[in-house]
C-alpha positions as CSV (number, residue, x, y, z in Angstrom):
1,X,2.0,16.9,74.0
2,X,1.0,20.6,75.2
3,X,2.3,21.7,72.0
4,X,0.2,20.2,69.5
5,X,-3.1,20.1,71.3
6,X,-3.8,23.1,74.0
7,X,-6.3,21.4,77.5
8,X,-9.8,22.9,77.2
9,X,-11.3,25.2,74.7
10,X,-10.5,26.0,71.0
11,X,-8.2,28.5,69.9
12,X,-10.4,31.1,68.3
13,X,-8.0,31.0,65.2
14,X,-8.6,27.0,65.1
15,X,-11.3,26.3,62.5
16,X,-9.6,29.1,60.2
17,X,-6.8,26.9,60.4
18,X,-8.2,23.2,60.1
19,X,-12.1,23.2,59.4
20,X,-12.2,22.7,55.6
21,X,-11.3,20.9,51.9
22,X,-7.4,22.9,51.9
23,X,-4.8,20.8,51.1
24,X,-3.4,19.4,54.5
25,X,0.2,20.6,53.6
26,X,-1.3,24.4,53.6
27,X,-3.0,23.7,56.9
28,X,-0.3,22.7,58.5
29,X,1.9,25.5,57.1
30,X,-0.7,28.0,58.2
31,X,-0.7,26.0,61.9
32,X,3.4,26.4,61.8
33,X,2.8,30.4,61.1
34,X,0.3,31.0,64.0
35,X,2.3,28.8,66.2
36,X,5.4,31.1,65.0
37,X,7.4,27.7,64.8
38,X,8.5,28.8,61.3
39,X,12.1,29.6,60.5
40,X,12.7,33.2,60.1
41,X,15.6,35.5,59.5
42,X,15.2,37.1,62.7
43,X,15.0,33.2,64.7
44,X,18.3,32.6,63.1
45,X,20.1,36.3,63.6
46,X,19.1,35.0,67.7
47,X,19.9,31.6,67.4
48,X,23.5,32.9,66.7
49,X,23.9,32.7,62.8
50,X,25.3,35.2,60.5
51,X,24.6,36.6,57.0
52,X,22.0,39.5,56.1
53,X,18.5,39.0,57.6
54,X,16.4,41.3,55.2
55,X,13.2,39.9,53.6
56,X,13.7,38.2,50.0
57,X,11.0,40.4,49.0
58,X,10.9,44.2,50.4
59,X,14.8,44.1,51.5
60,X,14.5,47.2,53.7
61,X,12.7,45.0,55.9
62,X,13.6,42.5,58.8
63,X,12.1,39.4,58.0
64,X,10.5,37.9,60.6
65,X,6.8,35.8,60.7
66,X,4.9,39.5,61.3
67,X,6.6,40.8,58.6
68,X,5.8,38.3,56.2
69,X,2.4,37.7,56.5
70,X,1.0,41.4,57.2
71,X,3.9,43.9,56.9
72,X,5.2,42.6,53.6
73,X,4.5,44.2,50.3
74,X,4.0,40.7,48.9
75,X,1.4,40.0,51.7
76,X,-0.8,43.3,51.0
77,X,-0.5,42.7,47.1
78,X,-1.9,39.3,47.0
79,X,-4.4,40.5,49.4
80,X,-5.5,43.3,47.5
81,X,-5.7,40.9,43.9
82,X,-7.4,38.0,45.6
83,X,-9.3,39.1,48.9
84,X,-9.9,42.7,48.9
85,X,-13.3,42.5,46.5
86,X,-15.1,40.7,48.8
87,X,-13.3,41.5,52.0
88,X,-12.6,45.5,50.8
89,X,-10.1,46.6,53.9
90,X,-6.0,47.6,54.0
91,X,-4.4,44.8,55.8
92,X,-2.2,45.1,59.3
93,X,1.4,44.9,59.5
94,X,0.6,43.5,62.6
95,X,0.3,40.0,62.1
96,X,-1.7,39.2,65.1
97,X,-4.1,41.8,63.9
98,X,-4.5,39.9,60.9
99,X,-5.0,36.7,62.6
100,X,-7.9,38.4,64.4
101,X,-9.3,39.6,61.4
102,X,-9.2,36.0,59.9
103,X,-10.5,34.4,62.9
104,X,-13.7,36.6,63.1
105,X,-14.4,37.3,59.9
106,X,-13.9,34.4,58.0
107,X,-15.6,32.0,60.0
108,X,-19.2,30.5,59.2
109,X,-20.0,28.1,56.2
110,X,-21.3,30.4,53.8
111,X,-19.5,29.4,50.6
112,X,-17.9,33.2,50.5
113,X,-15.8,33.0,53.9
114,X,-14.8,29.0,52.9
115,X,-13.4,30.4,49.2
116,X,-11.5,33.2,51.3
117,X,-10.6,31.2,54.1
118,X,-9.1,28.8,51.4
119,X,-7.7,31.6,49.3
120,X,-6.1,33.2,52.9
121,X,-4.3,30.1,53.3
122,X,-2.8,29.5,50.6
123,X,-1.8,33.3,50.4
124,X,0.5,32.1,53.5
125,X,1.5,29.2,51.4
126,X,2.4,30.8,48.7
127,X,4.6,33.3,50.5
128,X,6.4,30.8,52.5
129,X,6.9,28.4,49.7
130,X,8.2,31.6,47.5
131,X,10.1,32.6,50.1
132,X,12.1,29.0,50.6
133,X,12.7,29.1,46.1
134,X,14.1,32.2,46.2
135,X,16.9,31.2,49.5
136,X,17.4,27.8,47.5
137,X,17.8,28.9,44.4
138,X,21.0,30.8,44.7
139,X,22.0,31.2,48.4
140,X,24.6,34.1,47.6
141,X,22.3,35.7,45.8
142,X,19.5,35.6,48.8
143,X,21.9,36.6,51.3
144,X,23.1,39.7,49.0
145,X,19.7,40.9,48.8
């Protein structure tokens, strides 16, 4: 049970995650990703498995969960068209530094910090959900790249 509920207070990062009108499926994806119990390149490369291990989308790159959601060029480009206006900053590859950033920043119920809260999410979502087309659309060709 420790795993899905933590004993005493909140994660900071919890009502970024949960406390809105998101669909549930991007919540939970977002929950997965801060949790890091998503399945990366780099989990498989440890868990013994073979193939290339590069991201699908900037292939000079490892992919692992900081990668993709701060690192990536995919990342930082759909931050810069969606978020950067009203949040004008250059995004981490650190991933835990963009957590933060989300956690403090976006919280409140002012209707601007709900929209990007919202529009963070399902940044993540999109990525992940890209991500999974382009390794089942042609596996040779996402293991080539």
């Amino acid at each position: 049970m420790g795993i899905f509920k933590a004993k005493g207070a909140p994660a900071p990062w919890c009502s970024l995650v949960w406390k809105d009108l998101s669909p549930q499926r991007d919540k939970f994806l977002v929950w997965l990703v801060v949790k890091n119990f998503i399945t990366t390149c780099d989990k498989v490369a440890s868990w013994g498995g073979s193939g290339l291990f590069s991201c699908l989308f900037c292939p000079c790159s490892l992919e692992t969960r900081d990668h993709l959601f701060g690192g990536c060029v995919v990342y930082k480009e759909l931050y810069a068209g969606l978020l950067a206006k009203a949040f004008p900053r250059t995004p981490s590859d650190d991933w835990n530094i963009e957590l933060q950033w989300a956690s403090n920043d976006l919280k409140g119920k002012q209707l601007r910090n709900q929209a990007a809260k919202a529009i963070w999410r399902a940044m993540i979502s999109t990525i992940w959900r890209e991500r999974y087309s382009l390794k089942m659309e042609d596996p040779r060709r996402a293991s080539r790249r």
